[in-house]
N, C-alpha and C positions, 0 to 999 in steps of 0.2 A: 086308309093308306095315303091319297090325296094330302092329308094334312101334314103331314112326315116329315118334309121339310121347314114348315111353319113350325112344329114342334121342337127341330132341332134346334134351328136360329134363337127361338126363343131362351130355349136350356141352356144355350152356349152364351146368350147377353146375361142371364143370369149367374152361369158360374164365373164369368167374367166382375162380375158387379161384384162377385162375393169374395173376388182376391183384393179388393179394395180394403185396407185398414187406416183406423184414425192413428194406431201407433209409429211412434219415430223410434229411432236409437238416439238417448241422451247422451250414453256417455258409454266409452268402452275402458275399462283397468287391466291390469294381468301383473302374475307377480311370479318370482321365479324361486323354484326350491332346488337349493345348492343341497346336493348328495356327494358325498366326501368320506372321508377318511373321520371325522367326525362323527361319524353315526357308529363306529367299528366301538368308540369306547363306552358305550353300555347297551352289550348284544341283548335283543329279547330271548330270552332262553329258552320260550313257547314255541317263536319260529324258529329258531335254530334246530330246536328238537321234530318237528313239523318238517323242516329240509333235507334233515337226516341223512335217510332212506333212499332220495332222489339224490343228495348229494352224493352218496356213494355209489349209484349207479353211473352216472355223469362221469365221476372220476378215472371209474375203471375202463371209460373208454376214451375221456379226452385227455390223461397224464401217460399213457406208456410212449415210451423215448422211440423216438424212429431216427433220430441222430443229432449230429453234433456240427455246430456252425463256427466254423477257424474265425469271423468274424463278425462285425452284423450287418444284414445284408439287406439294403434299402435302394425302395423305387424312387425312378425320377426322372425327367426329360431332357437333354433328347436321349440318354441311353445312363443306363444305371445295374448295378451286378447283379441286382433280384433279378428284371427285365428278362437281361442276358441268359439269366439262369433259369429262366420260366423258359426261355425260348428253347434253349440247349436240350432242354427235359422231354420236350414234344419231342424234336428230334431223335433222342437216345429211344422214347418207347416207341420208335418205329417199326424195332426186332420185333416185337410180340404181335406184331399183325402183319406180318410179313411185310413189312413197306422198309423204303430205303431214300428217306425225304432229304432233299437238296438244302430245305431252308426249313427252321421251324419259326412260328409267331405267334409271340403272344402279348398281347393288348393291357397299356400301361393300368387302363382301368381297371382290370378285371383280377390287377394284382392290390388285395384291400388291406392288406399289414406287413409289415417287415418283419425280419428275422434276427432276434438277437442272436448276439455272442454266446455259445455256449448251446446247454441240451434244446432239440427239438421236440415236441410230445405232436401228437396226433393232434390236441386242439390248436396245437399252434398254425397246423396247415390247413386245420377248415378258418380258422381266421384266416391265413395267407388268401384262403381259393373255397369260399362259402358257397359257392354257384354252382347248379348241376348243369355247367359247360361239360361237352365231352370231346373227347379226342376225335378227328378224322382228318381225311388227308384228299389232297385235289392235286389236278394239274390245271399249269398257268403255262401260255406261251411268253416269250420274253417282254414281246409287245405288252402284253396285258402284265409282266412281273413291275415293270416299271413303271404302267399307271400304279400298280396296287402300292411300290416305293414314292410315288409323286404323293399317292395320298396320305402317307405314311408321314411323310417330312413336310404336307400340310399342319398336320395335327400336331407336330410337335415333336413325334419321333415314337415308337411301338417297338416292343420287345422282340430283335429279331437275333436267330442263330450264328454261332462261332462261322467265321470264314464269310457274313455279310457287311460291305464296307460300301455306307451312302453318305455321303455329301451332300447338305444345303445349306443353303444362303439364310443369313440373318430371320430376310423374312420368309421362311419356309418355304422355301422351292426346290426340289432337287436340282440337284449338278450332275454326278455322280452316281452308279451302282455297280459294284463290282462281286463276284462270287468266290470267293479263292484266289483273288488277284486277277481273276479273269474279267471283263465289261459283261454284261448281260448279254445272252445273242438272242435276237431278235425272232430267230425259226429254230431256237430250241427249247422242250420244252419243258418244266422246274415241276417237282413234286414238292407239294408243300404240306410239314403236318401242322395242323392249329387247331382250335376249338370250332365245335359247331357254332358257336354264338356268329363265331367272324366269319366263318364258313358263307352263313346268312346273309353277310354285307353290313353288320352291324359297325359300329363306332367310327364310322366315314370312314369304312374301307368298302365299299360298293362292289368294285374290281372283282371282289370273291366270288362274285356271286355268275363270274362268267366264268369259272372252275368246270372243267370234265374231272372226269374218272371219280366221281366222290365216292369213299368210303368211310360213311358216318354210322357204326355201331352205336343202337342205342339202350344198351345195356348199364344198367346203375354203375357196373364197376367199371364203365368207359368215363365215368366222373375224370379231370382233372384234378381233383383234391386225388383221387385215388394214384392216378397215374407218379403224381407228386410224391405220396407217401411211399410210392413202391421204390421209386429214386433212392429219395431218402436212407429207405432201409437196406437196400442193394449196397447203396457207399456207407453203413454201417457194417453192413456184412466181412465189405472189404478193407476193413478198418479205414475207410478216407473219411477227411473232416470236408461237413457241403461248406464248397464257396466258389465266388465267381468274381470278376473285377471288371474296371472299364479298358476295352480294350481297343477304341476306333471303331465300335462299329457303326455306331451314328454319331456324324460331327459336322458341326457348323463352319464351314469358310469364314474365315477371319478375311 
């Protein structure tokens, strides 16, 4: 046992020696294969017959209509009508868990496709919302609502609820936050519903993460996609067409 460490040293200048190689990299290529519309005109009939079976399961769960879009409905900063309407949506499913949230937010990244004109189908909204983000809801004092709008109108601007009106400068600094027309007040305190991801303090909004009262359910059908499609189908029920527009709620000082 004495020799133990003679033994190691020695194994280790060895396997060291033996990451030594005489070879180089010569030369590096790469070539890119364009997949198109091109390949549609002579299907293999082998895989097609082969996809079948799977295709029609896929179908029957990513093509039934969950509703209709008055127009197409696209993300973008500092505020855009998808946003607005991602943000709106947290807020309305606050009834089902008995909450009654001041502001809802939701995060420009987290929103990954847009919504055309016209029918919406279930695949359309796991493209919209592919991520098992789920709903929950916190409180924020005013103090800490306006760091979490500081960081907000750092980044650029984030999907926030009907009745929230912030102001920043060029270079992204708040000016501005007001609730209903009202300024932020500083010793009162804002229920907010949003996803767990932000909940977390994720996409430089850190602020979240000093939230009381959380109730983050973490049942599958606390999905966002879910919450999303139940929207959807609710304003199909009611015969309304989904849409949203820009309405001030984040804007840039000129």
């Amino acid at each position: 046992m004495k020799h133990t460490p003679l033994l190691f040293c020695t194994g280790l200048l060895l396997a060291l020696a033996s990451c030594h190689t005489p070879y180089q990299v010569a030369s590096v290529s790469r070539t890119r294969i364009l997949i198109d519309s091109r390949y549609d005109a002579h299907p293999d009939a082998s895989a097609e017959a082969f996809m079948q079976p799977y295709k029609h399961d896929v179908d029957s769960i990513m093509n039934p209509l969950v509703g209709v879009a008055a127009r197409e409905l696209d993300v973008y900063q500092p505020e855009s009508p998808l946003s607005n309407l991602m943000a709106d949506i947290m807020v309305w499913a606050g009834a089902k868990y008995n909450e009654r949230p001041d502001i809802g937010v939701y995060n420009m990244g987290g929103i990954r496709a847009s919504i055309a004109k016209g029918n919406i189908t279930y695949g359309d909204v796991i493209d919209l919302a592919p991520f098992d983000n789920k709903i929950c809801f916190l409180t924020l004092n005013g103090r800490q609502l306006m760091k979490l709008f500081g960081e907000m109108a750092a980044f650029g601007g984030q999907g926030v609820s009907h009745g929230v009106e912030l102001v920043m400068t060029p270079k992204l600094q708040l000016v501005s936050a007001k609730l209903n027309g009202e300024p932020i007040d500083p010793n009162r305190n804002y229920r907010i519903a949003t996803i767990d991801y932000l909940a977390q303090g994720n996409d430089k909004m850190p602020t979240f993460k000093e939230g009381t009262n959380l109730v983050a359910p973490k049942g599958e059908e606390n999905n966002s996609r879910y919450i999303i499609r139940d929207y959807f189908l609710t304003m199909k029920q009611q015969g309304k067409m989904i849409d949203a527009k820009i309405e001030g709620r984040t804007t840039i000082k000129k």
